[in-house]
LUMZA-922660 format. One line per 10 residues: number of its first residue (from 1); for each residue x, y, z of N, C-alpha, C. Coordinates in pm, whole numbers, plus 50000, padded with zeros to 5 digits. Layout:
BEGIN
NUM> X/Y/Z/X/Y/Z/X/Y/Z | ...
end
This chain:
BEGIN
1> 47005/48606/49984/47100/48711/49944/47242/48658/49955 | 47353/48695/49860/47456/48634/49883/47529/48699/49936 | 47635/48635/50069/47693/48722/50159/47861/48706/50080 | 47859/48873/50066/47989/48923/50058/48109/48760/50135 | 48238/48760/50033/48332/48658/50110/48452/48738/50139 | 48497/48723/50275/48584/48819/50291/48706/48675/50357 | 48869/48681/50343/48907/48628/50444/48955/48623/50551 | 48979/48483/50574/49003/48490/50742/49153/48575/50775 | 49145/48658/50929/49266/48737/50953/49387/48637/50949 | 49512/48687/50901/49643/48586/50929/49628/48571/51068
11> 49590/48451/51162/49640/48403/51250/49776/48392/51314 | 49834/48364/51218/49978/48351/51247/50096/48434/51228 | 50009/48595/51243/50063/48710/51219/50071/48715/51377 | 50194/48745/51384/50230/48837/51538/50080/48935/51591 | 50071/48998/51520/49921/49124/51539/49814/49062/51572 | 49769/48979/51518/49670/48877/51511/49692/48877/51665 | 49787/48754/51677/49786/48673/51833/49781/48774/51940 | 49893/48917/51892/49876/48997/52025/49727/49041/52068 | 49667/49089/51904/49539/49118/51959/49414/49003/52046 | 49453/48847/52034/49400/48766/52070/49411/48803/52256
21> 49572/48756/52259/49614/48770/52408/49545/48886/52473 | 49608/49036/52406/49524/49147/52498/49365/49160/52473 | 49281/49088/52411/49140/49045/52469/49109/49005/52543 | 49150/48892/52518/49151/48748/52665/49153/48826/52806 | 49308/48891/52796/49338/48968/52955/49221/49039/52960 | 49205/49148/52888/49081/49248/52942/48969/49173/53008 | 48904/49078/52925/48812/48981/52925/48831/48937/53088 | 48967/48854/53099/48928/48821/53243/49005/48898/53355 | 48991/49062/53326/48987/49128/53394/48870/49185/53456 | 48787/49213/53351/48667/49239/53385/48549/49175/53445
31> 48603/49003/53449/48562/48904/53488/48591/48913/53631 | 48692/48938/53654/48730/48954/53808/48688/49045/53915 | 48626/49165/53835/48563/49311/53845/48431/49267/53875 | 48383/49188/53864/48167/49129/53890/48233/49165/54024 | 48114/49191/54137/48086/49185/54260/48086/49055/54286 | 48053/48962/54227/48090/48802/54299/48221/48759/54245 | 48313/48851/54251/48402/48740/54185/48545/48756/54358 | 48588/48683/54355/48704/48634/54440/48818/48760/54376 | 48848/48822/54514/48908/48938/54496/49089/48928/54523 | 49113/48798/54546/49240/48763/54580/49346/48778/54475
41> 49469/48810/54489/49576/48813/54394/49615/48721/54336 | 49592/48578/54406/49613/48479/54389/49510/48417/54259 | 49400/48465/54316/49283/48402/54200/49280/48489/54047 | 49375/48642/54093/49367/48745/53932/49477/48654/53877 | 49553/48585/53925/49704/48533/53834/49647/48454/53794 | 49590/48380/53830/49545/48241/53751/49479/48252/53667 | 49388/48382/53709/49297/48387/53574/49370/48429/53487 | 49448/48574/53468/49524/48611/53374/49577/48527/53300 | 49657/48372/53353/49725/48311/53307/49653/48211/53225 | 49534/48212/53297/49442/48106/53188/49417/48137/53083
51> 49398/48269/53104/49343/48378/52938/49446/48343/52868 | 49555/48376/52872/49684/48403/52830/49703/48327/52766 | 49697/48161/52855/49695/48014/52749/49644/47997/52667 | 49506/48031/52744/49417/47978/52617/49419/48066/52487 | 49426/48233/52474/49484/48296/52361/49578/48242/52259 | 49686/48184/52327/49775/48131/52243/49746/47993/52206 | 49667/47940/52235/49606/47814/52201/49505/47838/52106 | 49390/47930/52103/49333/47992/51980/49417/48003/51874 | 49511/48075/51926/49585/48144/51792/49655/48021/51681 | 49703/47968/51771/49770/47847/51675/49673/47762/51638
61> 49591/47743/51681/49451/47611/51671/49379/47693/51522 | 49344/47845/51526/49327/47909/51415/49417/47919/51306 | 49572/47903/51364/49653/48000/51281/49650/47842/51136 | 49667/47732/51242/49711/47579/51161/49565/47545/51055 | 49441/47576/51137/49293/47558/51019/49251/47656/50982 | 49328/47769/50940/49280/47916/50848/49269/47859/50699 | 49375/47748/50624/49371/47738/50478/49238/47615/50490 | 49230/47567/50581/49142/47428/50596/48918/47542/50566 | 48960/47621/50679/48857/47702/50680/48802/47803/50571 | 48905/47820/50532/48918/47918/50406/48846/47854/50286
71> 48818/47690/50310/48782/47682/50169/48610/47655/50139 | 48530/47710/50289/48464/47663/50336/48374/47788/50226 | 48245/47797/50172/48164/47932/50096/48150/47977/50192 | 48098/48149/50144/48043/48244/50180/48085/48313/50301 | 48004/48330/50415/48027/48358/50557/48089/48193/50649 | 48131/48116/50598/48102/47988/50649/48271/47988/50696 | 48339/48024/50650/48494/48053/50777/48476/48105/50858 | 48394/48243/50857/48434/48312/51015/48350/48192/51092 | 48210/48125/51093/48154/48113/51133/48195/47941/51221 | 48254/47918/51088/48354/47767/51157/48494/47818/51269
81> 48555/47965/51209/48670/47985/51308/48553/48022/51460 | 48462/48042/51468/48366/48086/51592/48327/47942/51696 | 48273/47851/51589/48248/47791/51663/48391/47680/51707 | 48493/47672/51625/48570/47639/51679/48620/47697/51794 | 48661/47826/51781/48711/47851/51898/48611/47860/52068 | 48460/47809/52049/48428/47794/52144/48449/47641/52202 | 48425/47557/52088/48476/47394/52108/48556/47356/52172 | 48696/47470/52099/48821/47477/52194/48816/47494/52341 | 48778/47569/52364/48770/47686/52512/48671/47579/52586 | 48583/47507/52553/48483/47369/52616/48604/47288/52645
91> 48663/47202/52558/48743/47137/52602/48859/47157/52667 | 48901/47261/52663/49064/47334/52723/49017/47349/52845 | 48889/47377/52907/48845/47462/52989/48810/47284/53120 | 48751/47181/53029/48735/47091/53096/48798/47018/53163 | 48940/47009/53058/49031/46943/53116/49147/47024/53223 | 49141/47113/53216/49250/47208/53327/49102/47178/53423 | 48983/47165/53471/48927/47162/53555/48904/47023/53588 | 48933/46950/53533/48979/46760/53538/49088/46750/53618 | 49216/46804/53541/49272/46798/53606/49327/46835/53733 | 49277/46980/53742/49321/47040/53887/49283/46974/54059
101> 49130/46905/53975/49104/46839/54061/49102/46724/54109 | 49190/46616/53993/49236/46467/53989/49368/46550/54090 | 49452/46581/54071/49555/46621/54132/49527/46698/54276 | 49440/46758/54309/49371/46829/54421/49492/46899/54480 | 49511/46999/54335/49561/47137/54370/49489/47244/54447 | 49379/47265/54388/49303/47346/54408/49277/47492/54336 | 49364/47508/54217/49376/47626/54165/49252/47646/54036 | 49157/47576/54019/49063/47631/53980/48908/47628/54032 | 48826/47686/53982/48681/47687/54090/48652/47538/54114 | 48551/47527/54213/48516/47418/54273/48377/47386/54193
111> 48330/47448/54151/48179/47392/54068/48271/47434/53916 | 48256/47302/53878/48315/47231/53744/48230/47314/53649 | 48107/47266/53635/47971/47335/53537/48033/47485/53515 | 48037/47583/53604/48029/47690/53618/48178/47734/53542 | 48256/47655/53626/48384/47701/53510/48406/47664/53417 | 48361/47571/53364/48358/47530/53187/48285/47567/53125 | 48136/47602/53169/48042/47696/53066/48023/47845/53048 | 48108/47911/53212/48163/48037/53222/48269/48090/53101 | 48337/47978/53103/48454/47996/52981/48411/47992/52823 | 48304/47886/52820/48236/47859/52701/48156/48001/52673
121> 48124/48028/52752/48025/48134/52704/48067/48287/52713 | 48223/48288/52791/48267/48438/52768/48322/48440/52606 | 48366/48312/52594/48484/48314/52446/48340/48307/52320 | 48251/48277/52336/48095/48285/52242/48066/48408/52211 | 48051/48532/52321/48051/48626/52301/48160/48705/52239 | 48267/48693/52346/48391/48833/52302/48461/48754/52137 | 48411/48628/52130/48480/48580/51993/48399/48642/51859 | 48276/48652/51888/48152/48682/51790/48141/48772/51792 | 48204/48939/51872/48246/49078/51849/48359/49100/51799 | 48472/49000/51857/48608/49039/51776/48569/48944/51618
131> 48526/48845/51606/48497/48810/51493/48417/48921/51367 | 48341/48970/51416/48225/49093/51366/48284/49230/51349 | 48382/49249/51474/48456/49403/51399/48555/49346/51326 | 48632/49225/51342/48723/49213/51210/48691/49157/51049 | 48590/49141/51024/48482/49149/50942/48455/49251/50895 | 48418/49360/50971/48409/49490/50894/48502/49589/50881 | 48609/49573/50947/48762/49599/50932/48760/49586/50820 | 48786/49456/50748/48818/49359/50610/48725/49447/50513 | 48611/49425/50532/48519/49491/50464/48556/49652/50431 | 48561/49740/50507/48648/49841/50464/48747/49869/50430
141> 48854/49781/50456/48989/49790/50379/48954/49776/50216 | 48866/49702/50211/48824/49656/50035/48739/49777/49992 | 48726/49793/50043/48625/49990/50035/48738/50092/49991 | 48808/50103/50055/48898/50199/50054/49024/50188/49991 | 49029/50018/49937/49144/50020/49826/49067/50019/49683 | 48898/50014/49673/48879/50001/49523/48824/50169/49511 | 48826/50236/49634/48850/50386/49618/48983/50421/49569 | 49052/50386/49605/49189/50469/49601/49210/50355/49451 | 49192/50302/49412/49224/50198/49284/49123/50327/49169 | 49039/50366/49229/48963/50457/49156/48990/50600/49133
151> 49040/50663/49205/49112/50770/49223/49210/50774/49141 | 49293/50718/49115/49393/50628/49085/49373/50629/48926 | 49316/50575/48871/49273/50575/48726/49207/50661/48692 | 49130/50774/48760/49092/50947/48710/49177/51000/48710 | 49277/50973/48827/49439/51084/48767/49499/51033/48654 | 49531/50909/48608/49573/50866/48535/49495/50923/48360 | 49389/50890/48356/49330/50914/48295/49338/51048/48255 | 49298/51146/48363/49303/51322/48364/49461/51380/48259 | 49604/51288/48311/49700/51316/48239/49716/51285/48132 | 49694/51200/48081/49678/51158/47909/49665/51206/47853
161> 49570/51239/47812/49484/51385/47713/49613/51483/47707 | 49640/51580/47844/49708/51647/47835/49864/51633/47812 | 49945/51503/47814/50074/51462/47790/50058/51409/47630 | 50003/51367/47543/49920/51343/47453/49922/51374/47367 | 49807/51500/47343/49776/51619/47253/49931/51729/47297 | 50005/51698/47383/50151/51847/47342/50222/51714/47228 | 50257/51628/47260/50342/51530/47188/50267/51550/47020 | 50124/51512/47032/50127/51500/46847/50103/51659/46806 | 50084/51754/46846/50111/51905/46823/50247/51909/46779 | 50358/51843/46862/50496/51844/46781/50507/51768/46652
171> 50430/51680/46656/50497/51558/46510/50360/51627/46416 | 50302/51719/46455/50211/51813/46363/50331/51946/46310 | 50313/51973/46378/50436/52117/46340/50544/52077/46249 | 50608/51939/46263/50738/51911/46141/50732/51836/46065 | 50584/51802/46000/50547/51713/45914/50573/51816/45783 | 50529/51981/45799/50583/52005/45637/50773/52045/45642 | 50851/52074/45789/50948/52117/45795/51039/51976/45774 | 51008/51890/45843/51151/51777/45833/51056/51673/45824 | 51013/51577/45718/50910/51498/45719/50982/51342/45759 | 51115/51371/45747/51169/51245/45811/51157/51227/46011
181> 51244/51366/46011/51170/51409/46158/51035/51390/46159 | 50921/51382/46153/50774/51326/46187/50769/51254/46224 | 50843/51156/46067/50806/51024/46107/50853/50929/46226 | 50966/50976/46267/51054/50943/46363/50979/50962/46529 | 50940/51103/46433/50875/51141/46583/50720/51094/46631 | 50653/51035/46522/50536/50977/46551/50587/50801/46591 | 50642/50734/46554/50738/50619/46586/50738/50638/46741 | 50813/50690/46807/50863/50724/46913/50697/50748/47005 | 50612/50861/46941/50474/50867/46987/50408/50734/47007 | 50402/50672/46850/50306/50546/46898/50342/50473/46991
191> 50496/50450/47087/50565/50409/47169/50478/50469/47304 | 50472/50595/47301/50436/50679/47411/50273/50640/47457 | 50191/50595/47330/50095/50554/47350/50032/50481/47372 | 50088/50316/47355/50141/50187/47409/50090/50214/47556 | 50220/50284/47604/50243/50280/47735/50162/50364/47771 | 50090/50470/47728/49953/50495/47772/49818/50471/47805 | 49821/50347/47745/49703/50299/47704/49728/50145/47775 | 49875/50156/47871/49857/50030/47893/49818/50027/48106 | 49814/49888/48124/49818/49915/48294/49927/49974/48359 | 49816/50086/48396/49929/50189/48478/50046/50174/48562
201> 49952/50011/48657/50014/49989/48758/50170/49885/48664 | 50127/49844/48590/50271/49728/48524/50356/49776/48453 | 50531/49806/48523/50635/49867/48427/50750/49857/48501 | 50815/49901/48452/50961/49894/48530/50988/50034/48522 | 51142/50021/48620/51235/50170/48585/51288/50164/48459 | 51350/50061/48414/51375/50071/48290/51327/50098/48224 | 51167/50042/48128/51084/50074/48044/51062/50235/48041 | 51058/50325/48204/50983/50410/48211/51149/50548/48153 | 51271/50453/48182/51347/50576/48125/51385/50548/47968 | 51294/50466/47924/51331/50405/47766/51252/50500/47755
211> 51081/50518/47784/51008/50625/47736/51032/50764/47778 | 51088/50785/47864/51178/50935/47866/51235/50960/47742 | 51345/50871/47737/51436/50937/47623/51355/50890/47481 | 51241/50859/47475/51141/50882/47317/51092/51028/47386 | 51023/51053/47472/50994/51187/47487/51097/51248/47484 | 51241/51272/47506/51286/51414/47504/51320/51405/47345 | 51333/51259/47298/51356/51279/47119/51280/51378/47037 | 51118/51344/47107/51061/51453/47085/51069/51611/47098 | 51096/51631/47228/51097/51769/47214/51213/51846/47159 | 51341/51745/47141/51456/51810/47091/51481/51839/46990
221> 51343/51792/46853/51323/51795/46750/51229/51942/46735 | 51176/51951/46865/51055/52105/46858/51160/52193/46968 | 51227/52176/46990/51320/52328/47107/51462/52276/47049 | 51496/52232/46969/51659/52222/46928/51803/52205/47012 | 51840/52340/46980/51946/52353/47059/51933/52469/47186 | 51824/52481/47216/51736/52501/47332/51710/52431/47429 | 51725/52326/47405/51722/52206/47490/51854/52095/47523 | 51854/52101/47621/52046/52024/47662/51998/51982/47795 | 52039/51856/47768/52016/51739/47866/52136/51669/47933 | 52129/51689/48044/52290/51583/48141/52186/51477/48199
231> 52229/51367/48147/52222/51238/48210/52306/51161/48356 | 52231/51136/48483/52324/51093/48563/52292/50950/48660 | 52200/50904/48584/52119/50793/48634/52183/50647/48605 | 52234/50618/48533/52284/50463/48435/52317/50382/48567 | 52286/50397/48699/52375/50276/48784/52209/50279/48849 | 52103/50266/48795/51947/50276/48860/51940/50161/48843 | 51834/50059/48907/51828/49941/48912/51678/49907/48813 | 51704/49878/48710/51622/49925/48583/51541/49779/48559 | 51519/49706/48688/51449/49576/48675/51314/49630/48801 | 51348/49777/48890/51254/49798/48962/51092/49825/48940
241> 51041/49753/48967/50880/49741/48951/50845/49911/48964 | 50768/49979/48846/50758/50094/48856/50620/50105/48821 | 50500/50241/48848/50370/50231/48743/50404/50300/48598 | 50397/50283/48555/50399/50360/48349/50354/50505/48395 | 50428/50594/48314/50442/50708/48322/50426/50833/48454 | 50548/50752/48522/50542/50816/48682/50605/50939/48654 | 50757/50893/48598/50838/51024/48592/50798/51106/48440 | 50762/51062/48385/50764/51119/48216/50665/51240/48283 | 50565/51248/48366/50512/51378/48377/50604/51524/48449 | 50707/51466/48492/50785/51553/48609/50920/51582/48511
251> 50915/51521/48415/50991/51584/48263/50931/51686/48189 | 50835/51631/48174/50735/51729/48078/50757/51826/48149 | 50695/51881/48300/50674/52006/48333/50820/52078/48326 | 50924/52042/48394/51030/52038/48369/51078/52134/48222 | 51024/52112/48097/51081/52143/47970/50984/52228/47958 | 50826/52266/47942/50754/52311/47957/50799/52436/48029 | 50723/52397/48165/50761/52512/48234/50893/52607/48263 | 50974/52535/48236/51131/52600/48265/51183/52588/48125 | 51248/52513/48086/51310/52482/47920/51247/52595/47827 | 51118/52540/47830/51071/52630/47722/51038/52745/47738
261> 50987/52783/47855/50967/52968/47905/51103/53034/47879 | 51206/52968/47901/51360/53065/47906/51354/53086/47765 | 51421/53229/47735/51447/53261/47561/51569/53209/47524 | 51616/53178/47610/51792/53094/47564/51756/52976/47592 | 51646/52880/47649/51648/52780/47678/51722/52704/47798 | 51810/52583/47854/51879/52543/47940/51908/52446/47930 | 51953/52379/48014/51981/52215/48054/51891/52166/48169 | 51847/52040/48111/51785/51986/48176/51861/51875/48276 | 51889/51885/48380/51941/51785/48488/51876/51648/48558 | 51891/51545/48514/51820/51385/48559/51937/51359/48601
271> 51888/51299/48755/52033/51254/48801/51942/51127/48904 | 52002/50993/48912/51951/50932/48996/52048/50819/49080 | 52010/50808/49179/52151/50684/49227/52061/50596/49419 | 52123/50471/49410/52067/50451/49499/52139/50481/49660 | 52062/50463/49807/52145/50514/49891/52047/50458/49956 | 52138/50399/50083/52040/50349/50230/51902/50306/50183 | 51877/50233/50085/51752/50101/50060/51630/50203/49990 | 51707/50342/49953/51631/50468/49923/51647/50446/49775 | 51613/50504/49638/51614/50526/49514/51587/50667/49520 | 51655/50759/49471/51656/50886/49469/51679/50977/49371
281> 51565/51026/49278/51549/51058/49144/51552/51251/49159 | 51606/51293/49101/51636/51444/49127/51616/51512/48934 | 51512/51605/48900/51447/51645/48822/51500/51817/48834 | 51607/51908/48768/51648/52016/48762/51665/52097/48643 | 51599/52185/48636/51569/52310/48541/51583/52446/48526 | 51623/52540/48475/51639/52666/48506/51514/52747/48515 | 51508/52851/48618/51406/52910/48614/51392/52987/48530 | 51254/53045/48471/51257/53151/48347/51295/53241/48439 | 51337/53395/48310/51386/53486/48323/51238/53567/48458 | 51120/53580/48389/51023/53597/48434/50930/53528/48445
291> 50842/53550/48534/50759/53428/48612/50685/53375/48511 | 50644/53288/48515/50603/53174/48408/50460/53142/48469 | 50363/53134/48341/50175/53135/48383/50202/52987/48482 | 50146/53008/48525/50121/52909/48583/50046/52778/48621 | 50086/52663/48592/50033/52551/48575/49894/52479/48666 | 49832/52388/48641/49711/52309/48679/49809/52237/48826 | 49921/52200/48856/49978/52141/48942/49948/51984/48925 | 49847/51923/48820/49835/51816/48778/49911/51731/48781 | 50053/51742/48693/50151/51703/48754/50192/51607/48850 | 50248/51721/48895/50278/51674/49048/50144/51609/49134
301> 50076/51651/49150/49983/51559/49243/49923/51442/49139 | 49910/51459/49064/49901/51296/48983/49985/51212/49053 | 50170/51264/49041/50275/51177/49072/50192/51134/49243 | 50220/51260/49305/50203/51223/49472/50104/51079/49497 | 49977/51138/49427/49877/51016/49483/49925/50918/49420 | 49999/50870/49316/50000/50782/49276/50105/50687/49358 | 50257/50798/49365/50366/50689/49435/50293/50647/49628 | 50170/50744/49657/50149/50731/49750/50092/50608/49762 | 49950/50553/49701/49873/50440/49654/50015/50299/49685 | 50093/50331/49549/50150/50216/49543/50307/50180/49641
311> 50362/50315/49711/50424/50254/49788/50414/50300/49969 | 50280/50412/49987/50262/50443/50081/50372/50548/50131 | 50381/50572/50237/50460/50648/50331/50589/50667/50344 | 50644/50531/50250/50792/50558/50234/50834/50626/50146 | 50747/50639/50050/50803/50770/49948/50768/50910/49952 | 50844/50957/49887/50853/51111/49914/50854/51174/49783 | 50751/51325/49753/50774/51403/49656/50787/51499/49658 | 50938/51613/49671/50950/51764/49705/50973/51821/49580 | 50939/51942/49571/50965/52001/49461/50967/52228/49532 | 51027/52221/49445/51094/52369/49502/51199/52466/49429
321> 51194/52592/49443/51350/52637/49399/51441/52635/49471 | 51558/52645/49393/51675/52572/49448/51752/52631/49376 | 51877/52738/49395/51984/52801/49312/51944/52849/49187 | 51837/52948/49129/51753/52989/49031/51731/52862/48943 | 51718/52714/49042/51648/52608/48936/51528/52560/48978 | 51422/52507/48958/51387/52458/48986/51355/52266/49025 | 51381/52222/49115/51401/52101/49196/51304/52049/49226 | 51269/51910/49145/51182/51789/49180/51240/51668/49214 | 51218/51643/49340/51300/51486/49428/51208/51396/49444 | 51237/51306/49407/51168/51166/49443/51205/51089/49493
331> 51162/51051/49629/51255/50935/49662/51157/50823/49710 | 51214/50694/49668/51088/50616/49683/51211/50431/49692 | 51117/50388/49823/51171/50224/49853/51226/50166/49708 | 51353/50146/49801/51458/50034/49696/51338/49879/49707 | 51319/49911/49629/51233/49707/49648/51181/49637/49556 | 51136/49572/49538/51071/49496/49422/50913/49467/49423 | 50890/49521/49543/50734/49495/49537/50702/49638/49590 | 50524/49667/49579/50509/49784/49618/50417/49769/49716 | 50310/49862/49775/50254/49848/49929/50186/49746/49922 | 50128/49717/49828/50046/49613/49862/50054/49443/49857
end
């Protein structure tokens, strides 16, 4: 059967080593805890301190043959980082017991055997459990990102259809009224559909407010002078790695729900600017006169899971009334890369 390949943890991640070190300690804490073990303060420091070494001696001994190990098939890294690190712990273990006693300090046990195969055989075990839960650590992280990678493309998917079919309903309606308007406006569509049809995850800010303003071309051709737009964004950093059609849904509802329910229509408010390593996109509409049916919320939780997926916890999506308007904020990491 072929075994799943997962890789080896960064070693040479801070996290890594701490979790190395606070093993070790527990390890020869509990070592000290047997009923035969030497109950002196003197003998817990040394041990502590041995752990301690030798942790950080793992860590770098792993951190320097992780790309060496890495190129090894199948299960055959963890299994080389295992037995290395018992090889290690044999020899580390021999020579601090060589030496303590060429020098006749006295600070480690007196039966040699016992403390070099004691050592060999605690780091065999606690290495081949921490090896085994970080294995299936790994293993579930890959679980739970080709979930959420999946999730991910049903929302995506779910909005299409419906952002979609309103767009060619418009370049349907003014094909016998303004047939130059159509054509313009299907132009602008096949644009919209490009970027529909393309990877969600690959786009910029720029691209994504180029396809804004083909969508509002659209609707300003189906709500007229019903529709009035203030622009306040132009200093956005329009090289930022974005997914395709993040904001174009939080427009739509926007004109939809507010724009178009009002019988006088309104202004639509986009305003964006950056602040403290933040990007901060603000979406404002008038409320209808009277309450307006009310929507699938699709929308918006499309947006949520999605900026959630790709930039995690640092972004934010509120939406609310606000001075008879209604208010959608986005605020999401100034950066160039996203969580992952």
């Amino acid at each position: 059967m072929r075994v799943p390949r997962h890789a080896l943890p960064d070693f040479c991640h801070g996290g890594e080593l701490l979790a190395l070190a606070v093993v070790a300690l527990l390890v020869a804490v509990v070592m000290q805890l047997a009923p035969s073990a030497d109950a002196h303060l003197r003998v817990w420091s040394l041990s502590l301190l041995f752990a301690a070494w030798l942790a950080l001696l793992l860590g770098v001994t792993l951190c320097k043959t992780r790309p060496l190990l890495q190129r090894l098939p199948g299960a055959w890294p963890w299994a080389g980082a295992w037995l290395l690190s018992v090889l290690l712990v044999l020899v580390a273990a021999s020579v601090v017991w060589w030496l303590d006693h060429a020098l006749g300090t006295g600070l480690a046990a007196r039966n040699g055997a016992r403390f070099v195969l004691g050592s060999s055989a605690a780091t065999a075990l606690v290495g081949a459990a921490l090896l085994r839960y970080l294995w299936v650590l790994d293993d579930w992280r890959e679980r739970r990102d080709a979930l959420a990678r999946a999730q991910l493309e049903a929302l995506q998917a779910r909005i299409r259809p419906h952002f979609l079919f309103n767009s060619l309903n418009t370049a349907l309606a003014l094909v016998s009224i303004d047939p130059q308007a159509a054509e313009r406006t299907l132009e602008n569509l096949s644009d919209l559909f490009r970027a529909a049809l393309d990877d969600p995850r690959a786009g910029t800010l720029g691209e994504e407010l180029d396809l804004i303003e083909r969508y509002l071309a659209i609707e300003q051709l189906r709500l007229g002078a019903r529709l009035r737009v203030t622009r306040d964004w132009d200093d956005l950093p329009r090289d930022l790695p974005l997914p395709r059609l993040l904001l174009q849904p939080l427009v739509e509802n926007a004109i939809h729900h507010g724009i178009a329910a009002c019988s006088a229509g309104g202004t639509l408010e986009l305003h964006g600017e950056r602040m403290d390593g933040t990007l901060l996109i603000r979406i404002r509409n008038p409320l209808p006169e009277s309450p307006a049916r009310a929507g699938t919320g699709h929308g918006l939780a499309n947006v949520r899971a999605r900026i959630g997926y790709h930039f995690g916890a640092r972004a934010v999506l509120e939406a609310g009334a606000v001075d008879a308007h209604w208010q959608v904020t986005l605020r999401l990491p100034d950066a160039r890369t996203d969580r992952r």
